[in-house]
C-alpha positions in Angstrom: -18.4 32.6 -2.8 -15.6 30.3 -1.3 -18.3 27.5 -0.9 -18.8 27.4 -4.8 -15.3 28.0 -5.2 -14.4 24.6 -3.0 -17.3 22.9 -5.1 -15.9 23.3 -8.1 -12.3 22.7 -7.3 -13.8 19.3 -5.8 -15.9 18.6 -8.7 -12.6 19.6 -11.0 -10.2 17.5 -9.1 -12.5 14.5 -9.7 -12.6 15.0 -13.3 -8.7 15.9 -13.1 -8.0 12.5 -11.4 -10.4 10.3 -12.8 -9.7 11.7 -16.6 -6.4 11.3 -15.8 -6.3 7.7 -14.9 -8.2 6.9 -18.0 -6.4 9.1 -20.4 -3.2 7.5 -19.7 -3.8 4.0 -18.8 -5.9 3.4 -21.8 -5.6 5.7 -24.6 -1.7 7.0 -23.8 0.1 4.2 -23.0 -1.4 2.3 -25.7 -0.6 4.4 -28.3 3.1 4.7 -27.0 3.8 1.2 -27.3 1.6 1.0 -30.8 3.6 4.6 -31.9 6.9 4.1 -30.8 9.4 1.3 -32.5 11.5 1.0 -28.7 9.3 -1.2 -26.3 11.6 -0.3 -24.0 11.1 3.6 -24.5 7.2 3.3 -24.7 7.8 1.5 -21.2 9.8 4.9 -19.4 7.7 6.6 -20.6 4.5 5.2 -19.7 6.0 4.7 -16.6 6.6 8.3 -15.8 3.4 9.0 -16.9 2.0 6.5 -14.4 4.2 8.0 -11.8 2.7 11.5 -12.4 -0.8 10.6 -12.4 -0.2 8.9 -9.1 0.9 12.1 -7.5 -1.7 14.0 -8.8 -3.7 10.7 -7.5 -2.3 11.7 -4.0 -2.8 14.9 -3.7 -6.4 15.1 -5.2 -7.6 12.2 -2.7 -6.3 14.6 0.2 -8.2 17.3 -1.2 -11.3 15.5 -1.8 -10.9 14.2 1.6 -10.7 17.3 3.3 -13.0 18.9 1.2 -15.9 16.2 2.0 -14.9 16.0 6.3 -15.6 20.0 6.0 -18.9 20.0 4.0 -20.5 17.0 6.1 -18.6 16.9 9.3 -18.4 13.0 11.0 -20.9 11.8 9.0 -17.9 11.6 6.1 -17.9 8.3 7.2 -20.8 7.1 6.1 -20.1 8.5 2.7 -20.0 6.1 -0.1 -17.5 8.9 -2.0 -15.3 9.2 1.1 -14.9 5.2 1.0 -13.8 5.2 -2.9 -11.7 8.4 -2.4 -10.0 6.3 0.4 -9.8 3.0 -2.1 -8.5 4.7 -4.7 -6.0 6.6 -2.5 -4.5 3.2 -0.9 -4.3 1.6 -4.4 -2.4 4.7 -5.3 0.3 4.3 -1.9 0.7 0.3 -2.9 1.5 1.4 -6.7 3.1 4.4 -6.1 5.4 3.6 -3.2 5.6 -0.5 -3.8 4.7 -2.0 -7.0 6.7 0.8 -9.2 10.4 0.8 -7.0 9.9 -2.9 -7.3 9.5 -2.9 -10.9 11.9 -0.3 -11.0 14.7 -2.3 -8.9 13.8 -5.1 -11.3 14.6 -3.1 -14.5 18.4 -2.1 -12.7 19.1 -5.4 -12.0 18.6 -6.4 -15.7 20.4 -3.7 -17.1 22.4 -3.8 -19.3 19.6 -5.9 -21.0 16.2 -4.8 -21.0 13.8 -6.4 -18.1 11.9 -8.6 -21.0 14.8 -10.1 -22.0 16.5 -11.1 -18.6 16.3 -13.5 -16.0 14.0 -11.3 -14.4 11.0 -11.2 -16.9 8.8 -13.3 -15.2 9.1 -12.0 -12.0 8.8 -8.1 -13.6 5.8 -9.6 -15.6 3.8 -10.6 -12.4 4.1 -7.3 -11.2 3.3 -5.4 -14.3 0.4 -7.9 -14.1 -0.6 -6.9 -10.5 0.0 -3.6 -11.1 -2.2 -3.5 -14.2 -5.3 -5.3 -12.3 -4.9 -2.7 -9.3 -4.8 0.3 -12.0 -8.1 -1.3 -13.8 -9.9 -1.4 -10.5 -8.8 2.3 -8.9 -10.3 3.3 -12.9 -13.7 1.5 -12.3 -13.5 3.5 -8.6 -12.8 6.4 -10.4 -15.7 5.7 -12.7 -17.9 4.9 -9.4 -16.6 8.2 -7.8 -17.7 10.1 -10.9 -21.1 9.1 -10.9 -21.9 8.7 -7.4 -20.3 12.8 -7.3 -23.3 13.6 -8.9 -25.3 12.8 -6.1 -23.8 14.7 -3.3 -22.6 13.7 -0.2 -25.3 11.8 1.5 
């Protein structure tokens, strides 16, 4: 009964994660800066959004970690899911913890102006640009981990 229950939590934090990254990064955050008039606005929110989902991010790669070292032991490391769990978790810590307060940092030091239309837009642009590739790739992992979920842990 608790085996099935782990399975489907794992299986449910996948889709939680995964969905979630895709959700937001292409079908939320477009539609706030398409819905809302403020750029500006669209951009805290997004942002938080992006903050949130990279918690979640966190705390479902430590479950599915510890979910896959329990069901298959050592040989977790030989797991092609363990190695995109891990992937998708370090792209997480560099956004989460390095590209975000930077971008963040950037946005105070504009202020009172927005970012976009300070001295610091090109630098915030380069990291909104590396921040964008990194978020495209952790989604393709996240596709990856979805369909190589379906065949086990081998």
């Amino acid at each position: 009964m608790l085996r099935k229950f782990s399975e489907a939590l794992y299986f449910s934090v996948i889709t939680l994660w995964v969905g979630g990254l895709w959700v937001i990064g292409y079908i939320v955050a477009p539609a706030l800066f398409a819905g809302l008039g403020d750029r500006q606005l669209a951009g805290m929110m997004a942002g938080q959004l992006f903050a949130l989902i990279g918690w979640v991010g966190l705390a479902s790669a430590t479950y599915l970690s510890l979910f896959m070292a329990a069901h298959v032991g050592r040989r977790v490391f030989g797991s092609a899911l363990f190695w995109l769990v891990l992937a998708m978790a370090l792209i997480t810590l560099v956004t989460q913890f390095g590209i975000q307060p930077l971008m963040a940092q950037l946005k105070a030091a504009a202020l009172p102006q927005a970012v976009m239309e300070s001295a610091w837009r090109d630098r915030f642009a380069a990291w909104h640009g590396v921040s964008s590739i990194l978020y495209l790739l952790q989604s393709l992992l996240g596709l990856g981990l979805v369909v190589a979920s379906r065949r086990g842990l081998k």
